[in-house]
C-alpha positions in Angstrom: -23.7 -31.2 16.3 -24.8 -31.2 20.0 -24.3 -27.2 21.3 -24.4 -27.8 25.2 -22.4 -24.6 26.2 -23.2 -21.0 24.8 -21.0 -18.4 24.4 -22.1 -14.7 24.4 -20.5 -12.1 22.4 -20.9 -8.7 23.3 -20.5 -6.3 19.8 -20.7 -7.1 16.7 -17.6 -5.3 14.9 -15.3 -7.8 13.0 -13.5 -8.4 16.5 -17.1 -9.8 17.7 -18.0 -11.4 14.5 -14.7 -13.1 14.2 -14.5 -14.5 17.9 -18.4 -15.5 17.3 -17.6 -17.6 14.3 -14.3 -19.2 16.3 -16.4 -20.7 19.3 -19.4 -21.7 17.0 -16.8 -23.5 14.8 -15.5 -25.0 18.1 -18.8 -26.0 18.6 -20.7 -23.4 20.7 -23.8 -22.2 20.7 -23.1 -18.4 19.9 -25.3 -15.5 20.9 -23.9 -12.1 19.5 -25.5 -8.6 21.0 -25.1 -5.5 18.7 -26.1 -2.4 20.6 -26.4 -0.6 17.4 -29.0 -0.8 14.3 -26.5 -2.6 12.1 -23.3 -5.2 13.0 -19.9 -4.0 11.8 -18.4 -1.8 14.3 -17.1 1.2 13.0 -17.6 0.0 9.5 -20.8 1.6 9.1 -22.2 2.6 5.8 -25.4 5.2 5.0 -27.1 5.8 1.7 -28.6 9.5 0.8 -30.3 10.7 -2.5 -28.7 7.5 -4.4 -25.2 8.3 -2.9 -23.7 5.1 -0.8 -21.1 6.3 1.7 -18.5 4.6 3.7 -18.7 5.9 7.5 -15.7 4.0 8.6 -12.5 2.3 7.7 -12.5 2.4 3.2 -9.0 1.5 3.4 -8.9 -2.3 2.6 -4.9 -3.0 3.4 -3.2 -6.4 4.4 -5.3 -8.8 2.4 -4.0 -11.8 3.9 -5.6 -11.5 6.9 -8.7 -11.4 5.2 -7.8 -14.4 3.2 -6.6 -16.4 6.6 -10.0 -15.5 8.5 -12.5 -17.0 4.9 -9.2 -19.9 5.0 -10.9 -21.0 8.3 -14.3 -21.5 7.5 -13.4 -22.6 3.8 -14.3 -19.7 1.8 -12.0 -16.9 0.1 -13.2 -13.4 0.1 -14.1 -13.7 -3.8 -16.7 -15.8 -2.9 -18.3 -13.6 -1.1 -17.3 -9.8 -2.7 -15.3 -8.8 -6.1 -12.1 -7.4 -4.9 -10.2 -4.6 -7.3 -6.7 -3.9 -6.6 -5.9 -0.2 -7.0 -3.1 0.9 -9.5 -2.1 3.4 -8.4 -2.4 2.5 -4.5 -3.2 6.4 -4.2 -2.1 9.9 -5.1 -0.2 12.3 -2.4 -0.5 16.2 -2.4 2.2 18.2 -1.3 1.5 21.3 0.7 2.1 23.4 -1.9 -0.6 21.6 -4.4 1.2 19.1 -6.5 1.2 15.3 -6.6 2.6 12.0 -7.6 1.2 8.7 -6.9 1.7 5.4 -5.4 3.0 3.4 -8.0 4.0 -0.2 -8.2 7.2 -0.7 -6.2 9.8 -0.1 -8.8 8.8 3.0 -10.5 7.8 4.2 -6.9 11.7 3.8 -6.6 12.5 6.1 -10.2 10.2 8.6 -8.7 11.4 8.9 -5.4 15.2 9.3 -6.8 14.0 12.3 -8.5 13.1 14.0 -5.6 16.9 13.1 -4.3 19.2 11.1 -5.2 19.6 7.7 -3.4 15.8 7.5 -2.3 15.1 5.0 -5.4 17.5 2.5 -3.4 16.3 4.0 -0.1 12.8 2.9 -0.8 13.5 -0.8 -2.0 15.9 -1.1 0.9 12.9 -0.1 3.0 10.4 -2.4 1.3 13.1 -5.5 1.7 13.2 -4.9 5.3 9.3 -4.0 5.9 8.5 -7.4 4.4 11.2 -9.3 7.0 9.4 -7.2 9.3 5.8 -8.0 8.9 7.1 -11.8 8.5 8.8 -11.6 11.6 5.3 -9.6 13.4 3.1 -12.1 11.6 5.1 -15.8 12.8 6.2 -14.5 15.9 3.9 -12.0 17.6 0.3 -11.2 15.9 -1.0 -14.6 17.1 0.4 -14.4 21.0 -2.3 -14.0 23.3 0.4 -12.3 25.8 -1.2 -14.3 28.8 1.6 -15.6 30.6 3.4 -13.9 33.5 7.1 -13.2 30.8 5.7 -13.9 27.1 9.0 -11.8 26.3 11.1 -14.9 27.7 9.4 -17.4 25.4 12.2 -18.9 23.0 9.9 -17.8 19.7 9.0 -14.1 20.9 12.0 -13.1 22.3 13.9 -13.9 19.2 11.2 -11.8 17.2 11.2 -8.9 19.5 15.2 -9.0 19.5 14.9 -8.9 15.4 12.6 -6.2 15.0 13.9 -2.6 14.5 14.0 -0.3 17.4 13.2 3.9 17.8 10.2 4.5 15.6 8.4 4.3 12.6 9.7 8.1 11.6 13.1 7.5 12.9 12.8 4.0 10.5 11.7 5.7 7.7 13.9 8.7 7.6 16.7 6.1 7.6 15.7 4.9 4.2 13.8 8.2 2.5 15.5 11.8 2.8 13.4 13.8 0.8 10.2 16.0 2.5 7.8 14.8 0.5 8.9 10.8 -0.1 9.6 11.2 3.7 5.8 12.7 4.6 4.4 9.8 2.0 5.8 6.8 4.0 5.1 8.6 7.6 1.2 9.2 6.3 0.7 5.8 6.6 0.9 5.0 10.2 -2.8 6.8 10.5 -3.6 3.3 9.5 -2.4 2.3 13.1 -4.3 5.1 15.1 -1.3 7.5 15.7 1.5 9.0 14.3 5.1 7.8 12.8 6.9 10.0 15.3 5.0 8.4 18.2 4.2 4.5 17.1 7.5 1.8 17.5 9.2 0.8 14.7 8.3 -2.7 15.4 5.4 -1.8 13.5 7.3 -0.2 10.6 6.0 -3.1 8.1 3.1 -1.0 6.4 4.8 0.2 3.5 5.0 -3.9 2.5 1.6 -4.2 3.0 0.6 -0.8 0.5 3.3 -1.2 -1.9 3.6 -5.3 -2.4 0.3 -6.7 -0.8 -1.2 -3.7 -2.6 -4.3 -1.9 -1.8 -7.7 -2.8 -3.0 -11.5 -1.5 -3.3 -14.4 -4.4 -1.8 -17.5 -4.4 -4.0 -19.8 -2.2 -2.6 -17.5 -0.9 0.1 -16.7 -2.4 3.3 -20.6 -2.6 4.1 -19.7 -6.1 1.6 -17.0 -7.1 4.2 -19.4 -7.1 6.6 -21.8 -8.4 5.6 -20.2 -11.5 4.0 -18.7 -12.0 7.8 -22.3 -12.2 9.1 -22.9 -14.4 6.5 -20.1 -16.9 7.7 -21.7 -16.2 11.2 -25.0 -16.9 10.7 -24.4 -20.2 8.2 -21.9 -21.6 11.4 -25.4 -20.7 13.4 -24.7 -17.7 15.1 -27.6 -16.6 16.3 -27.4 -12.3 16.2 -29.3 -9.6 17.6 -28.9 -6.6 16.9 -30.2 -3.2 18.5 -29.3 -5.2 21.8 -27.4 -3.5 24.2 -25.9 -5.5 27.2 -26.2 -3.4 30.2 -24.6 -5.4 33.0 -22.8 -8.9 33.0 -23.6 -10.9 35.8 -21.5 -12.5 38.1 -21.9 -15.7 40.1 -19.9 -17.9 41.9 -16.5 -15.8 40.4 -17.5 -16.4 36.8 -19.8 -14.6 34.2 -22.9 -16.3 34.3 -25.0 -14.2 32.0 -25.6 -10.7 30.0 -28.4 -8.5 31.1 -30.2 -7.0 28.0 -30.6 -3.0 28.6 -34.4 -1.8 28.6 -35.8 -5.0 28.8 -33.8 -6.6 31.7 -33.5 -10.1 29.5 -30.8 -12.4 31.0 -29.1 -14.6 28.7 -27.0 -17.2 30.4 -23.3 -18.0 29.3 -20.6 -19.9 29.8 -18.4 -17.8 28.0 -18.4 -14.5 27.7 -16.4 -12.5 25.1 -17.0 -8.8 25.0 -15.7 -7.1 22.0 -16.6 -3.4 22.6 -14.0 -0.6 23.6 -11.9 -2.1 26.9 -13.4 0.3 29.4 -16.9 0.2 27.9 -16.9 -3.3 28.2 -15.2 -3.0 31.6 -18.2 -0.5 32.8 -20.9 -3.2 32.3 -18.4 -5.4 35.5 -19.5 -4.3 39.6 -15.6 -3.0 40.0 -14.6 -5.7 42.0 -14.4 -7.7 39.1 -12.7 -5.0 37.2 -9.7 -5.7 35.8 -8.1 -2.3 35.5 -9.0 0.5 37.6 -10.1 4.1 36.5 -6.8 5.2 37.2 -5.0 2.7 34.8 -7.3 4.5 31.7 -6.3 7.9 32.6 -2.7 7.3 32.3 -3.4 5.4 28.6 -3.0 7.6 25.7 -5.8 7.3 23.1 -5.7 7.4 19.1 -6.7 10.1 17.7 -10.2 11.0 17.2 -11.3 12.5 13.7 -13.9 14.4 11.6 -15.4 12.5 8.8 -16.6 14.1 5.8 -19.6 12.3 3.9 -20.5 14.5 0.5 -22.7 13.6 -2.7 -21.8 16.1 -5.3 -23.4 16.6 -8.6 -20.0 16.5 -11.0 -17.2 14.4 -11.5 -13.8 15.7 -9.7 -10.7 15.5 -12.1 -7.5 14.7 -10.8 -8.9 12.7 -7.6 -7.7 9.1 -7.5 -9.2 6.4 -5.2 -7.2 7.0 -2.3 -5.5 10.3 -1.6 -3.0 11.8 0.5 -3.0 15.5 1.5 0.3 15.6 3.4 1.6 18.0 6.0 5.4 18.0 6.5 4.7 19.7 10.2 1.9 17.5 12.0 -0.6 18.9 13.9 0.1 18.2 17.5 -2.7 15.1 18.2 -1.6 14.4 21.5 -3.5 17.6 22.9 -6.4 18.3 24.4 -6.8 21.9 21.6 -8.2 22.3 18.7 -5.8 22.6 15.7 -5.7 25.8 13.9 -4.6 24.7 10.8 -5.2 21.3 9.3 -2.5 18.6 9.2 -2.1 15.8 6.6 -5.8 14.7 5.9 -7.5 11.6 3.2 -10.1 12.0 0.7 -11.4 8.9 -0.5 -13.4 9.1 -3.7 -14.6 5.5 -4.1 -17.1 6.4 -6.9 -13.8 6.8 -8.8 -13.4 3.0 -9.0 -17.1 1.8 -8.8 -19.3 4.5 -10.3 -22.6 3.4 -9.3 -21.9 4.3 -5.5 -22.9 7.8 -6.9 -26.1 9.0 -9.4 -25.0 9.4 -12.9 -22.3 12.3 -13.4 -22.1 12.5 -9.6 -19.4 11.8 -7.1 -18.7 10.4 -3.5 -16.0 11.7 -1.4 -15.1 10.8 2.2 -12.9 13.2 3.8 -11.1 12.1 7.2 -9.5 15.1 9.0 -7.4 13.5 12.4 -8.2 15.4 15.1 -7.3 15.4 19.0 -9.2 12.9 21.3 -11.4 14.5 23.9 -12.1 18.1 22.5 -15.0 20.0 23.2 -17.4 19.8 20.6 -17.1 23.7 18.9 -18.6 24.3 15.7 -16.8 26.6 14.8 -13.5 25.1 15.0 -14.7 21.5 13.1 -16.0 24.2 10.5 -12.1 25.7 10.0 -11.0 22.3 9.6 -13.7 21.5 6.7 -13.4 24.9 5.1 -9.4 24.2 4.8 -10.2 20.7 3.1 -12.8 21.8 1.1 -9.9 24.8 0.0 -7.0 22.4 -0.3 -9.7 20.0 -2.7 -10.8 22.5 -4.8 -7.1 24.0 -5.3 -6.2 20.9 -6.7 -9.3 19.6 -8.8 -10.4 23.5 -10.2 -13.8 22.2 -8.8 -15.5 24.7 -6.6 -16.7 21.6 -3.9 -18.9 23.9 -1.9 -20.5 24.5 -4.8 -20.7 20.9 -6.0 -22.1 19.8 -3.0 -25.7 17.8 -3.0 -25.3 16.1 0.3 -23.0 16.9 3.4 -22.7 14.8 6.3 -20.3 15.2 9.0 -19.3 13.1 11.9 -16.9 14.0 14.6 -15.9 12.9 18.3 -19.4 13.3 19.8 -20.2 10.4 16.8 -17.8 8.0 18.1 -18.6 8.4 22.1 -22.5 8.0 21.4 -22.0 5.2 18.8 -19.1 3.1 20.4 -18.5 4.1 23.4 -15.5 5.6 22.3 -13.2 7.4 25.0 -12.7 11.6 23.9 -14.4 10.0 20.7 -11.3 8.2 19.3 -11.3 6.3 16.3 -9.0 3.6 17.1 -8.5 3.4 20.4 -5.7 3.3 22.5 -2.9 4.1 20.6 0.2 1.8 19.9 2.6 3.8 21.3 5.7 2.8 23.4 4.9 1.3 26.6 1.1 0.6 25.1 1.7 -2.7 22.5 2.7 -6.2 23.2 2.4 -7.4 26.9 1.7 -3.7 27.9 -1.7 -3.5 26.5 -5.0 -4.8 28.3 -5.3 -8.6 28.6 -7.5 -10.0 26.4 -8.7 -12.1 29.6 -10.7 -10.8 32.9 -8.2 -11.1 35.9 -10.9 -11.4 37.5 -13.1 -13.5 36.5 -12.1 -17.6 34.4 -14.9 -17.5 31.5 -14.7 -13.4 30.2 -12.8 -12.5 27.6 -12.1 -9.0 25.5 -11.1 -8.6 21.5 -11.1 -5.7 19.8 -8.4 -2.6 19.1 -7.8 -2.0 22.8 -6.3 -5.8 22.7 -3.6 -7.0 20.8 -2.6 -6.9 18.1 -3.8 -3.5 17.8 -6.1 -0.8 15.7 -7.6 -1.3 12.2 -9.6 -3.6 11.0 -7.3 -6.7 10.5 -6.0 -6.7 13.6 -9.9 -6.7 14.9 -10.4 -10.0 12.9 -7.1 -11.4 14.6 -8.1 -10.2 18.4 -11.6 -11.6 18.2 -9.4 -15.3 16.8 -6.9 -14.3 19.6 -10.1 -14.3 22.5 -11.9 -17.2 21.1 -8.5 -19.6 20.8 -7.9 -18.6 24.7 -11.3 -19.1 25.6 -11.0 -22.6 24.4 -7.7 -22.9 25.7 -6.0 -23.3 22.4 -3.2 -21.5 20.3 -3.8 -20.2 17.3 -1.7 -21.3 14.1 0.7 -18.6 12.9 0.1 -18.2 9.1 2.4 -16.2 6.5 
């Protein structure tokens, strides 16, 4: 096929690798610039001493979307990495050190009526209406680019948005699940949307579906697979990636985007379209502000996800009593929507992957990825990320009669300052700006310039949102509208 119009791609997360394979499917010839050593965003892996770590998302939720993206390019993700659903989904710790786990939906029900009465029938009433939820988000909203003037007044989504609960995802929850600890399980999951159940809409109330019907599941080799079996895709449709590229500016001529400067080496590569899938106002820095489409003030008033530490360790024994996935809840939150370090830590995850797939870790050994959520924009103080560690490596040890300090071969530990210097990350947060009311549907940035016909965005700052399957959708989401298409809603 003739390729007489190139599209550049700026980032090389799965919002850039998606939107990459999109317009080279449609029949572009696709450049993609990685600023970093490796493509895949956030999902960045390391390897120490024989121990192969995770640095990013390890939670591999809402399989369909993966399944829709390989659908596209016909493949399926199990031609490309071995997939193992995890039974059980994970295990939650209650404050005061003991646990039950996240078991197929109806014994999750028996377990939950022992804590009270009524929360068995709470918690299938609650599935019931997550799934008609997610349907509802799926069909009628994840694939709306939200580029006219009213989207809301469109026949399709105002029937949606009219359907879909209202208050939040806490107030949702608590009207299903009255016990503290059920309760704290079901409001732990909305980390997997960059914020808290108290402060995210209920309209996204559809995750405990997703965990507890679609399942959660382990990738091969950790999401380092995912990635790269999406370059794989890329590269095959004949992307053409660089990475260790950073664009610096994008030029402007005659009121479009006529080409990417490389940073360093002042390389100009020409475009006719230009999709940038970076953090918004990263992406927005590299635009003269006359061609900006949001102004500093706009960013100031947005609140942000929070930002976390991430704890990388290689220990030399196996931990008992870890499952895959686990839950360290907190019944009173620490306050992320502050600009101070916590005192005390909140509900935190330890992910011990080595659990399922022993060989990420030298014989007898373990892996363990602990993700403490902190405040966006602290101050970097040692001492206070040290608290925060200290208390995990406590609440772990309580629980596994493992001395982890002890057991420790290799420590690695990533916090804010990680996120701003890799990604460009505002106050360092994880997911970007938060879903919060007044921040989701029409109300977040446009995934096209105002400014300028041919630029486009995709990412977390876009719709739909945080995490990684809403990255694959945004970078679909850009490419469709840079082609002046709709996307096909899929359930």
């Amino acid at each position: 096929m003739a390729r007489s119009k190139q599209a550049v791609i700026i980032g090389g997360g799965f919002a850039g690798l998606s939107a990459a394979c999109y317009m080279a499917r449609a029949g572009y010839r696709v450049v993609l610039l990685e600023k970093n050593k490796k493509v895949g965003g956030r999902a960045q892996s390391a390897e120490d001493a024989s121990f192969k770590f995770d640095l990013g998302p390890n939670w591999y939720i809402m399989p369909d979307i993966y399944e829709d993206f390989f659908h596209d390019f016909g493949a399926s993700p199990d031609e490309h990495y071995k997939l193992t659903k995890l039974s059980p989904a994970f295990r939650i710790f209650t404050p005061e050190g003991s646990y039950f786990d996240a078991l197929e939906p109806e014994r999750m029900a028996d377990q939950l009526d022992s804590f009270s009465h009524g929360d068995g029938i709470g918690f299938k009433r609650l599935l019931n209406r997550s799934k008609v939820v997610y349907s509802s988000y799926k069909l009628g909203l994840m694939q709306e680019s939200w580029l006219s003037k009213f989207p809301g007044l469109k026949p399709k989504v105002f029937s949606t948005l009219f359907r879909l609960p209202k208050g939040t995802v806490a107030s949702r929850n608590a009207e299903f699940i009255k016990s503290r600890d059920g309760k704290s399980m079901v409001d732990s999951l909305s980390h997997f949307l960059g914020g808290t159940a108290d402060k995210i809409p209920a309209p996204y109330s559809f995750l405990p579906y997703t965990i507890f019907e679609q399942g959660v599941w382990h990738p091969e080799g950790g999401f380092s697979s995912v990635v790269e079996s999406f370059k794989q895709i890329a590269q095959k449709l004949g992307v053409e990636i660089y990475e260790g590229y950073e664009v610096e500016r994008v030029e402007v001529q005659y009121g479009v985007a006529s080409a990417v400067v490389i940073k360093g080496i002042e390389e100009r590569i020409p475009a006719d379209i230009v999709i940038s899938a970076g953090d918004y106002l990263s992406s927005e820095s590299m635009l003269e502000p006359i061609y900006q489409s949001y102004s500093l003030d706009f960013w100031k008033s947005k609140k942000y996800s929070p930002s976390a530490i991430v704890v990388s360790l290689g220990l030399n024994t196996k931990v008992p009593n870890l499952l895959h996935h686990n839950t360290f809840t907190n019944p009173t939150p620490s306050d992320l929507n502050t600009r101070v370090w916590p005192s005390q830590i909140g509900t935190f995850n330890v992910a011990c992957p080595s659990f399922t797939q022993p060989d990420l870790a030298p014989d007898g050994g373990e892996v363990l990825t602990i993700t403490i959520p902190i405040p966006a924009g602290l101050p970097d103080e040692e001492a206070a990320l040290r608290r925060l560690v200290s208390q995990a490596y406590e609440k772990i040890s309580a629980v596994t009669g493992i001395n982890i300090q002890s057991a420790i071969v290799k420590e690695h530990i990533t916090s804010s300052s990680y996120f701003k210097s890799m990604f460009k990350a505002p106050g360092g947060s994880v997911a970007g700006l938060a879903q919060y009311k007044n921040q989701v549907f029409q109300n977040r940035p446009r995934l096209k310039s105002k400014k300028l016909s041919n630029l486009f965005y995709a990412g977390q700052d876009t719709n739909p949102g945080s995490g990684v399957g809403f990255a694959i959708v945004s970078g679909k989401l850009a490419a469709y509208a840079a082609l002046g298409k709709k996307p096909e809603a899929k359930l």
